[in-house]
C-alpha positions as CSV (number, residue, x, y, z in Angstrom):
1,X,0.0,0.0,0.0
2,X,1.4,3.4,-1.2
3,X,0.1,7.0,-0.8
4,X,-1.3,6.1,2.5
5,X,-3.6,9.8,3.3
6,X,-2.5,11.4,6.6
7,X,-5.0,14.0,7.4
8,X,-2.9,16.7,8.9
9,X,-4.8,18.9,11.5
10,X,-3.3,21.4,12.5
11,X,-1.9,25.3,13.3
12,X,1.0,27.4,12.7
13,X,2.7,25.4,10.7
14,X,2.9,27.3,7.8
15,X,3.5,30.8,9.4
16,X,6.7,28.5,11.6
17,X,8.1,27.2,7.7
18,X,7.7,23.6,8.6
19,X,5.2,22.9,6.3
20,X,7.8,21.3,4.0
21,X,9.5,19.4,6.7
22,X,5.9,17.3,7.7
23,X,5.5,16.7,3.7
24,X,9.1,15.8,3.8
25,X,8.4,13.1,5.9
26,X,5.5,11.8,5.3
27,X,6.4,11.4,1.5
28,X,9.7,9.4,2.6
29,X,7.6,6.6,4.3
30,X,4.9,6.2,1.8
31,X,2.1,8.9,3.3
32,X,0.8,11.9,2.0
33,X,-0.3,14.4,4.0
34,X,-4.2,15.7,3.0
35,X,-6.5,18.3,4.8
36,X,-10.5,18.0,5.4
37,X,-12.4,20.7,2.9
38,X,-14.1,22.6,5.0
39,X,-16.5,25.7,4.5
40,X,-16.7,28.7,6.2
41,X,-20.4,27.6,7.5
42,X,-19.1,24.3,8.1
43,X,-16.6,26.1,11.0
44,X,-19.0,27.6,12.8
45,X,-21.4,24.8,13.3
46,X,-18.4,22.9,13.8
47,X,-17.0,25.4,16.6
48,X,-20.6,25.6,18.2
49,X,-20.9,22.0,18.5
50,X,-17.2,21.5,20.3
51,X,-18.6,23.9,22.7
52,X,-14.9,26.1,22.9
53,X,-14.8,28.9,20.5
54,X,-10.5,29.4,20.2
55,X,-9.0,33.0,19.1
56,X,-6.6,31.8,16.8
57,X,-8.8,31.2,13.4
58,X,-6.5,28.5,12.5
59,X,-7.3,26.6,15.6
60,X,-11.0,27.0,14.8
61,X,-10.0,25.3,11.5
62,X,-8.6,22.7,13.3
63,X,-11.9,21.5,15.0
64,X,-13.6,22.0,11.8
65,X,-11.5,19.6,9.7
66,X,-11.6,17.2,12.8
67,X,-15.7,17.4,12.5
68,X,-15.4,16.5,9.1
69,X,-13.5,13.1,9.5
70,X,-15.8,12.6,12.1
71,X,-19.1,12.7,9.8
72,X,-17.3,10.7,7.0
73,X,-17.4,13.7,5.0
74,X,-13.8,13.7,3.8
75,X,-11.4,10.2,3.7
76,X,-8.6,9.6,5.1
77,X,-7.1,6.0,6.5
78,X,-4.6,7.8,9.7
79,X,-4.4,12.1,11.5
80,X,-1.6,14.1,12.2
81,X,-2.5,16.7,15.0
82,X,0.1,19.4,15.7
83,X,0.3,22.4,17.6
84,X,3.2,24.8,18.4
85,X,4.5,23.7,21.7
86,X,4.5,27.6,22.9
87,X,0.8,28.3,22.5
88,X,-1.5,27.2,25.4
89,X,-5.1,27.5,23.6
90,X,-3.2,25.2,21.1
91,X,-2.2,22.3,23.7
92,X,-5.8,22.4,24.7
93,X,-7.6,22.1,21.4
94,X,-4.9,19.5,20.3
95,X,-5.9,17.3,23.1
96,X,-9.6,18.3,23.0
97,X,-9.5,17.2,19.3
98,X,-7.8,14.2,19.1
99,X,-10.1,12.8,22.2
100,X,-12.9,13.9,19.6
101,X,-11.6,12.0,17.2
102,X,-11.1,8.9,19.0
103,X,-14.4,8.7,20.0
104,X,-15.8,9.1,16.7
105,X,-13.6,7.3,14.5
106,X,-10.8,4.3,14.4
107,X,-8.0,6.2,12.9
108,X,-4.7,5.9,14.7
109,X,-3.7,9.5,15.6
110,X,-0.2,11.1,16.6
111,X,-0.3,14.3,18.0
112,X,2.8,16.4,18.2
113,X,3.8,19.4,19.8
114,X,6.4,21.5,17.1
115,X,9.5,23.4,17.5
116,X,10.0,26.2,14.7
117,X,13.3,24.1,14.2
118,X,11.7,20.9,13.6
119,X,12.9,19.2,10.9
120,X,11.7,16.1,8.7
121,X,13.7,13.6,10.6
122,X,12.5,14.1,13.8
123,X,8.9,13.4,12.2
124,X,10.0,10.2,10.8
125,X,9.1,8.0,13.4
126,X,5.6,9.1,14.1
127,X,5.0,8.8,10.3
128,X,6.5,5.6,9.5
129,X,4.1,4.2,13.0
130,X,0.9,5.6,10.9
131,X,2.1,4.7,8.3
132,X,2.8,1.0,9.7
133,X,-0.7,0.3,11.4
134,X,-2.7,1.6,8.2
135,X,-0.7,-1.1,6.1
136,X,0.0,-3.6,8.1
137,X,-3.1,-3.7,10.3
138,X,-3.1,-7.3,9.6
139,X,0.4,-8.0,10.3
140,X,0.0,-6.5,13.7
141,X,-3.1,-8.2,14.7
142,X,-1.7,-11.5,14.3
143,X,-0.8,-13.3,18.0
144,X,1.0,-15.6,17.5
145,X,4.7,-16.3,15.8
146,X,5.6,-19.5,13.5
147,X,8.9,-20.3,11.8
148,X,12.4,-19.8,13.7
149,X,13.0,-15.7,13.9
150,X,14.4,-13.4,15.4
151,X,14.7,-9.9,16.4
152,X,17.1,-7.1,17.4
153,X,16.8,-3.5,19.0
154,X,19.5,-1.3,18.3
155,X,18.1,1.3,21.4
156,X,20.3,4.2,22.3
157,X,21.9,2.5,25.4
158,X,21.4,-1.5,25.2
159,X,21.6,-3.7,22.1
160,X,19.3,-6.8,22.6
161,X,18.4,-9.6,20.5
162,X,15.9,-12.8,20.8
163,X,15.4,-15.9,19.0
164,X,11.2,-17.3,18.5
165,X,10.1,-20.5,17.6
166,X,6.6,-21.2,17.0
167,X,5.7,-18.7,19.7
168,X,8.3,-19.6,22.0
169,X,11.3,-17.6,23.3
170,X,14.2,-20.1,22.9
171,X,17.4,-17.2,23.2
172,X,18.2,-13.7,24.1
173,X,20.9,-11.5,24.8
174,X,21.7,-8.0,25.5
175,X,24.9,-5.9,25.7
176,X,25.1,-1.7,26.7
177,X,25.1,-0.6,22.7
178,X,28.9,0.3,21.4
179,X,29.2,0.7,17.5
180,X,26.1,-0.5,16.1
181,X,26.9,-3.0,14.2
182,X,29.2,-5.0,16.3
183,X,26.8,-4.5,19.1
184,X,24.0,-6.1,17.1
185,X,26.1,-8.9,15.9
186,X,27.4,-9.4,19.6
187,X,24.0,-10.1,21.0
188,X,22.7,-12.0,17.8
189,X,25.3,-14.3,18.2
190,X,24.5,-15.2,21.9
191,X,21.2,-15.5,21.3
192,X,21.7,-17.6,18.8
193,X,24.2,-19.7,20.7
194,X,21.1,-20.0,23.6
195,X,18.9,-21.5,21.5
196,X,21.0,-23.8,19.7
197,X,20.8,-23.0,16.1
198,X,22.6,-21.0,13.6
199,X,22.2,-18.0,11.8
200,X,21.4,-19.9,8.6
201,X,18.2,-21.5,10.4
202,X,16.8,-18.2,10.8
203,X,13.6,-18.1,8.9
204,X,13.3,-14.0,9.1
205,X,14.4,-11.7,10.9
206,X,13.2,-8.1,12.4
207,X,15.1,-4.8,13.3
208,X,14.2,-1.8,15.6
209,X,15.4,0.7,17.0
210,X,18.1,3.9,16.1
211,X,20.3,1.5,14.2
212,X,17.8,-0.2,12.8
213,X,18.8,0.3,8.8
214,X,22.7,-0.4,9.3
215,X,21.3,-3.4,10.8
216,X,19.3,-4.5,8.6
217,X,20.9,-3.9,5.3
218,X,23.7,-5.7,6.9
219,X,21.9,-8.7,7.5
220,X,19.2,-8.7,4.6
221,X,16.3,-8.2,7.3
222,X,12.8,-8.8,6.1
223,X,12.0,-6.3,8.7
224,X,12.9,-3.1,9.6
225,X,10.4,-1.1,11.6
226,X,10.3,1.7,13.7
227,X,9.7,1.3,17.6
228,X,7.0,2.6,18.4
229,X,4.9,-0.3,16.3
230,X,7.6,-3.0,17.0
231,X,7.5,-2.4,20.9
232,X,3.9,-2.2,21.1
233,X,3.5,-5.4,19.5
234,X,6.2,-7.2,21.8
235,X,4.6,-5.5,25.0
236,X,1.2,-6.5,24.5
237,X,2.7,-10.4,23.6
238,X,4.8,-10.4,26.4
239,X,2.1,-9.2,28.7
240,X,-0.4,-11.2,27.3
241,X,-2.6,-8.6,26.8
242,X,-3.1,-9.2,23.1
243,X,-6.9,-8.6,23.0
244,X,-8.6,-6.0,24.9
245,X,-7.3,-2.2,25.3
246,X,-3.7,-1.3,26.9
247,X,-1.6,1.4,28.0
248,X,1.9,0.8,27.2
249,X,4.5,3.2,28.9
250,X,8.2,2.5,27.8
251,X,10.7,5.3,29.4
252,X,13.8,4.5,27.7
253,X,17.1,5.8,27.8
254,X,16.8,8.9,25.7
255,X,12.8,9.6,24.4
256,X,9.9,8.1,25.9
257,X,6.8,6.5,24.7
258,X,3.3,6.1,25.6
259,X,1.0,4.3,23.1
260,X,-2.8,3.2,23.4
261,X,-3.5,-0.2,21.8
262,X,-6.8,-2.1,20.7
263,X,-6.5,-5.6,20.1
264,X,-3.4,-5.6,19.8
265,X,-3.0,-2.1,16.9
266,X,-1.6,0.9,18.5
267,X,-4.5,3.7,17.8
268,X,-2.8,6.7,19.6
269,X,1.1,7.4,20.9
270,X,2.8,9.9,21.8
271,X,6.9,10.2,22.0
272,X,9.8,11.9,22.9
273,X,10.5,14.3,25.9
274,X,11.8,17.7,25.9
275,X,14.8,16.9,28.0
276,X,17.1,13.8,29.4
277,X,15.5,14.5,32.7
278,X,12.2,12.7,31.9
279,X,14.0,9.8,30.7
280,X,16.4,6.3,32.0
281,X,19.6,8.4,31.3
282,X,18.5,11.0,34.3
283,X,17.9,7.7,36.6
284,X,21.7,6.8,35.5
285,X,23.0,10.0,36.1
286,X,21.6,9.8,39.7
287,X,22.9,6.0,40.3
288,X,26.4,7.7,39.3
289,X,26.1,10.6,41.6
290,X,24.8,8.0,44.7
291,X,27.5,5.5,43.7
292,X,25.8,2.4,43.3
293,X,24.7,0.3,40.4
294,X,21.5,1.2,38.6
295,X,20.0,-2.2,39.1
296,X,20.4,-1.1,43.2
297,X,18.5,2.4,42.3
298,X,14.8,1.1,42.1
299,X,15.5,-0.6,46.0
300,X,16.7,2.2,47.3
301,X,14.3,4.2,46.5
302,X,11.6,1.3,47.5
303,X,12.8,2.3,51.4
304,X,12.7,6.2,50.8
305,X,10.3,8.8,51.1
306,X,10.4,11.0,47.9
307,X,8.3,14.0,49.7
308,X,11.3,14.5,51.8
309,X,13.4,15.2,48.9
310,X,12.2,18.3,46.7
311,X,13.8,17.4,43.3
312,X,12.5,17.9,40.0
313,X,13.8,17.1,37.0
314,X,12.4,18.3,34.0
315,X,15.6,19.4,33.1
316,X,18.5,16.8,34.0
317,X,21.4,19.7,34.9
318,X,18.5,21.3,37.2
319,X,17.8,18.0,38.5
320,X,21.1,16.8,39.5
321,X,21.8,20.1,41.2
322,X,18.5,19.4,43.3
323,X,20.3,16.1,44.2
324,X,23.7,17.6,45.5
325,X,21.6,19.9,47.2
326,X,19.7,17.7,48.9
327,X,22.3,14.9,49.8
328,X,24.7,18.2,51.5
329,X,21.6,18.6,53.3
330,X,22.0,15.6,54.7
331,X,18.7,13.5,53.3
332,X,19.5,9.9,53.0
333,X,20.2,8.3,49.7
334,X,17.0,6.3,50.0
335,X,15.0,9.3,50.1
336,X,17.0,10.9,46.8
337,X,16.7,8.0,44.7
338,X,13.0,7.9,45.7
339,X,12.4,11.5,44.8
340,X,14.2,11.0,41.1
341,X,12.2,8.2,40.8
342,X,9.0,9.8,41.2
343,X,10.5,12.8,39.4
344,X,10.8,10.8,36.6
345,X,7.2,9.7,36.2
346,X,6.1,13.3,37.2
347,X,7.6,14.3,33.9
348,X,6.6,11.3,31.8
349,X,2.8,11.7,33.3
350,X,2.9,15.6,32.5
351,X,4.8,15.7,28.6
352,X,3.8,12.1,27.4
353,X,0.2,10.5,29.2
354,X,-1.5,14.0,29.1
355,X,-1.4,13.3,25.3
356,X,-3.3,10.2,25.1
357,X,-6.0,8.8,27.0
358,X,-5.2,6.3,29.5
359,X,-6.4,2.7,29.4
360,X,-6.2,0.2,32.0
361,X,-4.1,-2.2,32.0
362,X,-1.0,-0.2,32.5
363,X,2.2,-2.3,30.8
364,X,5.5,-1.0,32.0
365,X,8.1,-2.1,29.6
366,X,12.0,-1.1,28.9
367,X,14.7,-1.7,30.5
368,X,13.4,1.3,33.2
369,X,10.4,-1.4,34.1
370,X,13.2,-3.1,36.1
371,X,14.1,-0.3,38.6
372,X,11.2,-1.3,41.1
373,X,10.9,2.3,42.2
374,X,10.3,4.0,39.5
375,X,7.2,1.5,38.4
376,X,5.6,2.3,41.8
377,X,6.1,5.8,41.1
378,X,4.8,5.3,37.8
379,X,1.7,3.4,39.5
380,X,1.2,6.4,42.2
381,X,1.1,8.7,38.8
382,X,-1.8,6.5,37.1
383,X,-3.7,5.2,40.2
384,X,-2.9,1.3,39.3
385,X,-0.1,-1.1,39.4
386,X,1.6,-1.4,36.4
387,X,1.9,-4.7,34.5
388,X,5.6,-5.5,33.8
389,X,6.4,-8.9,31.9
390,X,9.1,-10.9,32.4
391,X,11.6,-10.0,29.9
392,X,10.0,-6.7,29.7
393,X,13.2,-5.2,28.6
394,X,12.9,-7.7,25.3
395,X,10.2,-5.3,23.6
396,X,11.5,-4.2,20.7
397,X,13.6,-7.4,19.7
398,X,10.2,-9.5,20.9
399,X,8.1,-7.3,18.5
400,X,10.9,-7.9,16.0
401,X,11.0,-11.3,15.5
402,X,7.2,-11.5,15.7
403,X,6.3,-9.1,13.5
404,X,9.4,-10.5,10.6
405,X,7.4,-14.0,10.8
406,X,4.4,-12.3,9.3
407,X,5.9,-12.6,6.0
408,X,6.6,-16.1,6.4
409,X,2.8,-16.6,6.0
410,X,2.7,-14.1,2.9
411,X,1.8,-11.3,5.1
């Protein structure tokens, strides 16, 4: 499937000259972005029925094109909601509007929240993922995985790999990520050497992650998909959680991700983080600073009191500074680790989950989901325990070699 129609729904992009940059990437991954004709009439029914009547005429445009995907009177098969991160009215109506749309239609949405600097690789992510669930809705639906495969997740601070057969994990392997390629081989070889079998038995094979296409090119993947889709597929199979609705929350070393799945298909997500202090590299930073391993961090902070501590890190240098502070004045290192914890999943609850809407279960996953603190602070955030499967740090190369044995089956 080609041309896939992205309904863009949006303001200020034009007047911010990123217009170009949105086409730009869209057009690379096989989308084209279109936009809902709308009459003049049709925006002000369409801003009396929404019941919030913006200033900013473009925003008013915004609920208007929205309406009409709503009513079926304009096609499109995925939306592309954007607002400049600056404007308040605009975060509302964003949110307002793609809630709108989710009750009224089953098109997977992104929203995003622009920079006048963004450019058409920063987008590429969020459009391949649209791109991915209109084409491949099959693909993704399927539950379970045939044939020998595997998968590997080139992620900015591990490298991991697993081996499948016929639904089965029979090896896996990780290793902090080096040079990309020898990092990928590294961990594919282990893997393989788990399970018993050779490279030539593999079947098919799936690639994730930043170094995804040096990967894969490398090794003449039959796969090689962006995260967002590939680690939503492995949560919800890991979990079990493979029918039904699902939150999936993966904090990971440098962006974050929160995705909304139905049956399986991701319908809304969210990414990124606008700095290191919502995200695992902060919760390294503070291991370093405490001097202990970061697989010690989430038990410290299990025996300390995070209201003790006042820490916040939205922004990482801020945030360490909050730590020294705190530590000179003589709060225990229980209580600091708790505090960046919760920290932490203040920041992913306040940039990432007020994006999308929130369905229960909760499925923690990344290699974060194994500092025990920060999934109770994540819990505390969302009102429920989170779900975190074993080998929850697997995602992406557990959505790789799922998704690769798709095409086994000619799909």
């Amino acid at each position: 499937m080609s041309n896939i129609k992205i309904a863009q729904i949006s303001c200020g992009t034009e007047y911010s000259g990123i217009q170009s940059e949105i086409e730009n990437a869209a057009g690379t991954v096989g989308g084209k972005m279109v936009y809902p004709d709308v009459s003049y009439d049709d925006i002000t029914r369409a801003v009396d029925e929404f019941g919030f009547d913006p200033v900013s005429p473009q925003l008013k445009l915004m609920i208007a094109r929205a309406k009409a995907l709503a009513d079926g009177h304009y096609d499109a098969d995925a939306v592309f909601i954007a607002t400049c991160f600056r404007c308040a009215e605009g975060a509302l109506v964003r949110n307002e509007v793609r809630r709108y749309l989710q009750e009224h239609t089953r098109l997977p949405v992104v929203t995003y929240s622009f920079t006048e600097r963004l450019k058409a690789a920063q987008l590429l992510t969020r459009m391949e993922a649209l791109v991915t669930i209109v084409a491949k809705k099959e693909l993704l639906a399927r539950e379970r995985q045939v044939g020998i495969t595997a998968g590997i997740d080139s992620g900015s601070s591990t490298t991991k790999a697993m081996i499948l057969q016929d639904n089965k994990i029979i090896g896996k392997a990780w290793t902090p990520t080096g040079e990309v390629m020898a990092s990928a081989q590294e961990v594919l070889d282990q893997a393989l050497a788990e399970a018993g079998i050779k490279f030539n038995n593999l079947e098919g094979i799936g690639v994730t992650g930043y170094g995804r296409f040096l990967i894969g090119r490398k090794l003449d993947a039959n796969l090689i998909q962006e995260e967002l889709t590939t680690n939503s597929k492995g949560a919800v199979w890991l979990a079990d959680r493979q029918r039904g609705e699902a939150t999936i929350i993966d904090i990971g070393g440098m962006d974050n991700k929160a995705i909304t799945v139905r049956d399986g298909i991701p319908d809304n997500f969210t990414m990124g983080g606008i700095c290191a202090g919502a995200s695992g590299r902060f919760l390294e930073m503070v291991a370093k600073r405490l001097r202990v391993d970061i697989t010690e961090l989430g038990a410290l902070a299990d025996k300390g009191d995070w209201s003790k501590v006042n820490m916040n890190s939205y922004c990482s240098v801020f945030g360490i500074q909050d730590l020294v502070t705190s530590l000179a004045a003589g709060h225990t290192i229980e209580d600091v680790a708790a505090a960046a914890c919760h920290s932490v999943a203040e920041q992913v609850y306040e940039q990432q989950l007020q994006e999308i809407d929130v369905r229960q279960p909760i499925i923690q996953v990344g290699g974060t989901s194994l500092i025990s603190g920060l999934v109770r602070a994540v819990g505390d955030m969302v009102g429920s325990k989170p779900i975190v499967p074993e080998n929850s740090q697997y995602i992406g190369a557990a959505g790789g070699a799922l998704l690769s044995s798709g095409f086994l089956e000619g799909q």
